[in-house]
N, C-alpha and C positions, 0 to 999 in steps of 0.2 A: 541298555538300549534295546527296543525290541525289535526281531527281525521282520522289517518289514517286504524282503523279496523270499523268492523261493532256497531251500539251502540246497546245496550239492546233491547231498542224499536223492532230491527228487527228479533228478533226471531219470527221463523218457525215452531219452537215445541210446545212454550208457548204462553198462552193468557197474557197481561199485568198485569194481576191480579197475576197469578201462576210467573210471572217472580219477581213481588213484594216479594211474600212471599217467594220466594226460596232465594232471595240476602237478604232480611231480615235474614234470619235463619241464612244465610253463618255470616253475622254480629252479631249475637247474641251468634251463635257459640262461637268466639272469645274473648268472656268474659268467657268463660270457660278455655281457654290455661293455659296450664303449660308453660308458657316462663319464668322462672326465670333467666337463664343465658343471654338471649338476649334480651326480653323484646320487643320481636316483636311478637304479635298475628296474627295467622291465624285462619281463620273458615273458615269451609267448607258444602255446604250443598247439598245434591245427593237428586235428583228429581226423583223419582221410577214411573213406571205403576201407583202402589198403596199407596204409601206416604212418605214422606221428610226423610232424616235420617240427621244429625249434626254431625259435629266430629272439634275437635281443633288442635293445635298441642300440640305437647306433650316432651318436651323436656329432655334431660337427660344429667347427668354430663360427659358422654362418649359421647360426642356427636355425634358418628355415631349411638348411640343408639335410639335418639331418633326418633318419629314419627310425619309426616306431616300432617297437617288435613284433606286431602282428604286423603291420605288413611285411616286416623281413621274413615271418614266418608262410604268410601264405604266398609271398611271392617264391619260395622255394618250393613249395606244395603246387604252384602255378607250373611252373620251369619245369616240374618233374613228371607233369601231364595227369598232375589228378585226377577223382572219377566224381569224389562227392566227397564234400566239406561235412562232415556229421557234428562236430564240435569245436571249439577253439576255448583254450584258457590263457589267462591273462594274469601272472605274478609280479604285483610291485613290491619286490624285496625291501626295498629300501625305506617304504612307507611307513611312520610311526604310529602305533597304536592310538594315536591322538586324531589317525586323518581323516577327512570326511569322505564319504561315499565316492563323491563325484570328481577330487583329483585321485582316483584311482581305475575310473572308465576308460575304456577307449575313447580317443580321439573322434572328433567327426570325419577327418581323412579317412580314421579306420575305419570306421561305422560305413562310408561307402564306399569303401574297400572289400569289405565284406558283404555288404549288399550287390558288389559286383560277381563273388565266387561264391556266395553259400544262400542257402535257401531262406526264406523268415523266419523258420521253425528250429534252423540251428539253435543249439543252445551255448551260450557263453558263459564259462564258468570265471568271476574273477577271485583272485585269491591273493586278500587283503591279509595283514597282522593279525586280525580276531575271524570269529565264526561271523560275527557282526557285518565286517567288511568283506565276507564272502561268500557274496549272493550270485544265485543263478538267474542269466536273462535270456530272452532268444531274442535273435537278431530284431525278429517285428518290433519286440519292449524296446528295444533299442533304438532303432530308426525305423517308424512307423512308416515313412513317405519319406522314402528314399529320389534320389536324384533318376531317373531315367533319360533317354535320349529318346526326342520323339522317331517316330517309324518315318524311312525316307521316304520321300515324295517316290510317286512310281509313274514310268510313262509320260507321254504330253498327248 
């Protein structure tokens, strides 16, 4: 298969060291999920100014209930009064070598979830089974035309 996004290596924001420990986490993450009904772990790990945060998914018997690991991860990055979102990665442990690209993305929840706390230029690293499955995007590649709220009416 050939790669057709950017690889890890070529992040902009990170040094190869900080790209390590951030995709580690996203992985480590994922032994934490609550996937009982699916049994497909995610971890996620948000790369702050100031330091790493984890979150897993979290699944629930209603399953529109449950919650995705980036958002558990930057909602704890939110909570804890972040400064600046520099990266997020994203490990589907549980994903077979066989998977496609695109059941290993974020969710469109996440995508403006993220478009809500990090910049376009963020970069997101996902970290699939092969080197294949683990391309780098920034947020813009991701959700071009994100949701906005228009500007409140002012005055009468």
């Amino acid at each position: 298969m050939t790669h057709l996004y950017r690889a890890h290596a070529e992040s902009t924001r990170l040094t190869p060291a900080e790209v390590t420990e951030l995709t580690a986490a996203a992985v480590a993450a994922a032994d934490t999920a609550y996937a009982r009904y699916s049994d497909f772990r995610v971890g996620a790990a948000v790369r702050t100014d100031r330091r790493l945060y984890r979150g897993a998914n979290i699944e629930n018997a209603s399953f529109s209930l449950g919650l995705c690991a980036e958002r558990t991860a930057l909602a704890r990055a939110v909570t804890d009064g972040y400064s600046e979102i520099l990266a997020i990665a994203v490990a589907c442990v549980s994903a077979p070598a066989t998977s496609d690209l695109s059941s290993l993305m974020p969710c469109g929840a996440c995508r403006q979830w993220l478009a809500e706390f990090a910049e376009p230029g963020t970069e997101i690293f996902i970290c699939g089974p092969t080197p294949e499955l683990s391309p780098l995007f920034t947020l813009a590649e991701l959700m071009p035309i994100p949701f906005t709220m228009p500007p409140r009416p002012t005055g009468g």
